[in-house]
N, C-alpha and C positions, 0 to 999 in steps of 0.2 A: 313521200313516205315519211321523211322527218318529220311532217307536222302531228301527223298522228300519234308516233312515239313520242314527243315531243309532252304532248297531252296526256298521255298515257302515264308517264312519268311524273309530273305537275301535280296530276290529279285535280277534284276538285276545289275550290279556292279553301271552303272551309274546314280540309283535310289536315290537319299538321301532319308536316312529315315525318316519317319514320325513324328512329335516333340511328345515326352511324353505329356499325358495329364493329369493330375490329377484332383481329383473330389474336390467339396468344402466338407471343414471341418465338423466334424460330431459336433454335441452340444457336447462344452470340457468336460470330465469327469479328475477327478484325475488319472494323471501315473507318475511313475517314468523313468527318463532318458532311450532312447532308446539305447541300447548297440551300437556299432559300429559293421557296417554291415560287412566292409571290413578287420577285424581283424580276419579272421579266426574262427574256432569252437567259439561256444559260449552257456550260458546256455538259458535253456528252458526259453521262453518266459511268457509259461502260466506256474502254480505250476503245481505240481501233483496233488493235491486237487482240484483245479479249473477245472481239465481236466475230473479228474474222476467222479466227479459231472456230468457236463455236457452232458458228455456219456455217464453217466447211463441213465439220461432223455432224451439223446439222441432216444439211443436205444427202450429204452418205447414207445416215440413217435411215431418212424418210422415203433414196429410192434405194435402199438394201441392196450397196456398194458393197462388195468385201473389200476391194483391194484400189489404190489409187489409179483411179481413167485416166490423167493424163491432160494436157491442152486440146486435146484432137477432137472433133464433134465429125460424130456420123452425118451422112448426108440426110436420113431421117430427123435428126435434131434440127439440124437448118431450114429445113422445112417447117417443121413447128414454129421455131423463130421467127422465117419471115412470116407465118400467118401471122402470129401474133404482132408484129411492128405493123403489120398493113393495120390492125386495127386500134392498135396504139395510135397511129397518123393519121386516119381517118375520122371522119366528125361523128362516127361510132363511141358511143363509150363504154361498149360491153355490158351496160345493165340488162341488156335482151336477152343475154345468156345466161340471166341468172334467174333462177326462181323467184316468182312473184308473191306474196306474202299470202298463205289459207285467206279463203274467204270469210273464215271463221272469226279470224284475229278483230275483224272491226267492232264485230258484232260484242265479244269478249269484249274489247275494250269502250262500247258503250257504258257494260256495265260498271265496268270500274271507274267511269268517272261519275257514275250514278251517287249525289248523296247519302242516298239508302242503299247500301252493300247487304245485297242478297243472298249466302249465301247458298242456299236452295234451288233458288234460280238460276246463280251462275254454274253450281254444279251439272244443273240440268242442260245446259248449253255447253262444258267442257264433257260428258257424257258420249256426247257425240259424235268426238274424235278420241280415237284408240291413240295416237300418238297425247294430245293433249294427257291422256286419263292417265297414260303411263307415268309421264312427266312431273305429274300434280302429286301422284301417289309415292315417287322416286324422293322427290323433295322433301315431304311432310314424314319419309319414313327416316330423311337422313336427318333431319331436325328433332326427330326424336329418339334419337340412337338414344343406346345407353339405359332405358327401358326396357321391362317387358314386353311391352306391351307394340302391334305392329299395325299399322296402319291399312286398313282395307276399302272402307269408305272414300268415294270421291268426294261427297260434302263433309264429312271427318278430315281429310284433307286438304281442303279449302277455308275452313275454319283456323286451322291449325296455322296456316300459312300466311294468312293475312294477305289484306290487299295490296300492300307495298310487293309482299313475295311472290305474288302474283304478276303484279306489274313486270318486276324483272324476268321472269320463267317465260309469259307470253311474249317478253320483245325475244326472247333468244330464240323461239317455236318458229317466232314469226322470221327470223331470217336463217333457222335452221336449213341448209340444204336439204333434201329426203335423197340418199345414198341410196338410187336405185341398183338392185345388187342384177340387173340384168344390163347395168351399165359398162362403159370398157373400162378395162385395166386399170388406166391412173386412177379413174372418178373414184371409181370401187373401193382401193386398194390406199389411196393418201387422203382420199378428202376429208374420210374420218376422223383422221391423226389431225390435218389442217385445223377441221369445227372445234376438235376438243381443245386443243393448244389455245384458240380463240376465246372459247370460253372461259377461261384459266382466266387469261390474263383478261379477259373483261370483268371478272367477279371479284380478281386485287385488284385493280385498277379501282374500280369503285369504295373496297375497303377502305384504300388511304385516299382517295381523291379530297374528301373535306379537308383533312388535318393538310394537305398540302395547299391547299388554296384553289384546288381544281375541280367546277361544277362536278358532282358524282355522273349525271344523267350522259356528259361529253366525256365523262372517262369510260362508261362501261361500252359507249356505244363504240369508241375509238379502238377498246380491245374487240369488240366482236366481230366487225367490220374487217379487219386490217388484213383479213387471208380471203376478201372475196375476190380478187382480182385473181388471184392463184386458183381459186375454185373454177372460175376462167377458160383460165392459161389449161386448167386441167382436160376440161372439155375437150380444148383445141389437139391435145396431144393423142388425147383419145380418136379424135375423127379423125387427124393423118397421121398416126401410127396401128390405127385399127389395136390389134392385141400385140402388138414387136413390144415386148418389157424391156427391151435398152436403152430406151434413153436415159440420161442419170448424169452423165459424164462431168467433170468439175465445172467445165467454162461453159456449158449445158446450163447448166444450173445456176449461175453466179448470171447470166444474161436473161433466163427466165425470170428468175427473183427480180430484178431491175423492172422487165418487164410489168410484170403485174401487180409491183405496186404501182405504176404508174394506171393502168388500168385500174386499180380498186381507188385513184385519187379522181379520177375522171367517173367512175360510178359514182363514187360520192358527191360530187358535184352537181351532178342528173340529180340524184336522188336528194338535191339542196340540207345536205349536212348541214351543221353549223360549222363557221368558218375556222373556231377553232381546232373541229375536230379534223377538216379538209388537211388547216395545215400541220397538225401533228403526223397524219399519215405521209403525206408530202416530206416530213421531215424525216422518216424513215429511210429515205432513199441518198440523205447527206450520209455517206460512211466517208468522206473526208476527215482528218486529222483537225480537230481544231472547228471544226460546226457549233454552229450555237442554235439550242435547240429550244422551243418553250416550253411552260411546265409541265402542260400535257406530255408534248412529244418526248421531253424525257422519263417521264413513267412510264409510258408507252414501248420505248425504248429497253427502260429497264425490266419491264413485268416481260417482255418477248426473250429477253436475253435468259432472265433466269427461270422461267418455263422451262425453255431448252437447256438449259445445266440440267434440271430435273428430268428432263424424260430422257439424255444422253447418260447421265451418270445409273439412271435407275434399268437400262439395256446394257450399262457395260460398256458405252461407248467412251464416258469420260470416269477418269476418279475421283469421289466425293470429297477424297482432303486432298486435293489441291489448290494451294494458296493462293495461285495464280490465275484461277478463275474469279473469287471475290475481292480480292487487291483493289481497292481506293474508289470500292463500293459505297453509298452513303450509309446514312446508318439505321434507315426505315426498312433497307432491302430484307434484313433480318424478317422482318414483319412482313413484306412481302411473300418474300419465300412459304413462309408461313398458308398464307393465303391462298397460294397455289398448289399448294400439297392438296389431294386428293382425299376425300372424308376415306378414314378406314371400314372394311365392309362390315354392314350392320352384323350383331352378333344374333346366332341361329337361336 
């Protein structure tokens, strides 16, 4: 599957690439000097403290906790667990359980490696799929917010968009889950929340990837990737909890997460990532004091951390001026933050 993307991305030879674009500045908060990207391993961006906080109200939020669970796991949760370790330990790597990319997607990305960029033709092959049509016309209308004028056309929308914006739109299509809403509980109800978060930090990830020394193509794919193992783990709760909505519980949670990133490092390996990207994911699962992480895996790191301040402080879960969530942040995250903000809705 990497190779395709891979190509997709590339483009073809005598395409120049598209210029980086970065997002304006977030309202400056105090940080400390940004490490240097292109020096090899380096230490964790956020503390340990600040991660683990976070994650706990993560957690909470995502399976709508009121009050603290406790150490204690229902005997339904252990059963989830062990399913999941059985396939953690077996020569399974869980990519069977995950959606396999529209048939559509190859044929799309025929065209874009096409010298001659059609866009008539391509419109007429995204035409096709109602999910694609939506997506083309979602994007070409938030790039031209701030206009009158509102985007209706699917080849008005692909014009508009360019092929670079393209490229990016169909790899996310192409590893979009489709949130069957006749599905159980968990799928239904978090996977949503899981893809958006994903997408987030795949789309800053990419903004700064150049300026820090990090291929773009391994950082968007590293943020979009990073919640397939959970996507998983989701299933699995779903087939042996049927609809029970309890599980959730702290150490629930704190052992699932372990789990499925280790699952979404073993998918990616089937699915022959690049090896930087395997180990940036890999490197999500050091929350030791003192890890050293590469430059990937600390962006990766940082865009998942402050995602989550954004969707916790924007539910009420955390509050926005507190110090002690951005404390001896580098000084890009500003820019970051930036990036993961959500476009405001178009105006009527």
């Amino acid at each position: 599957m990497f190779k395709w993307l891979q190509q997709l991305f590339n483009g073809p030879a005598s395409t120049a690439p598209a210029p980086a674009r970065h997002p304006a500045p977030a309202p400056a908060v105090s940080h400390t000097a940004a490490p240097t990207a292109h020096g090899g391993p380096g230490r964790r961006l956020v503390s340990f403290d600040q991660a683990d906080r976070v994650n706990s109200a993560y957690d909470s939020w995502l399976f709508e906790r009121t009050e603290e669970s406790g150490l204690d796991m229902s005997p339904l949760e252990s059963q989830v667990l062990d399913a999941l370790a059985a396939i953690v330990g077996s020569q399974q790597s869980g990519a069977a359980l995950v959606r396999r990319m529209p048939g559509l997607i190859p044929q799309l990305l025929q065209s874009l490696r096409s010298d001659t960029f059609s866009g008539a033709a391509l419109s007429r092959t995204i035409s096709s799929d109602v999910v694609l049509v939506a997506a083309v016309v979602r994007m070409a209308n938030t790039a031209y917010q701030g206009t009158a004028n509102s985007i209706a056309s699917v080849e008005h929308a692909v014009m508009l968009i360019g092929q670079e914006g393209l490229r990016q739109l169909i790899t996310s299509v192409a590893f979009r889950p489709i949130i069957d809403m006749q599905s159980g509980h968990y799928t239904r109800n978090l996977a949503p929340r899981l893809w958006e978060h994903a997408e987030r930090c795949a789309a800053a990830n990419r903004a700064l990837a150049e300026e820090l020394g990090i291929e773009p193509f391994e950082a968007f794919l590293a943020g979009l990737v990073q919640n397939v193992g959970m996507i998983v783990a989701l299933r699995i709760m779903d087939q042996v909890a049927k609809n029970d909505p309890s599980l959730g519980s702290e150490l629930f949670c704190a052992q699932l997460v372990r789990d499925a990133r280790a699952l979404t490092c073993s998918i990616g390996r089937e699915w022959s990532f690049p090896e930087n990207v395997t180990r940036a994911l890999a490197e999500q699962e050091g929350v030791q004091k003192g890890a050293q992480l590469s430059p990937l895996g600390q962006l990766l790191t940082l865009t998942d951390y402050l995602d989550k301040v954004r969707e916790l402080v924007q539910h009420g879960r955390l509050g926005h001026a507190d110090p002690a969530l951005f404390a001896g942040l580098p000084e890009y995250a500003t820019r970051l933050s930036a990036a993961l903000a959500p476009p405001p809705e178009p105006l009527p």
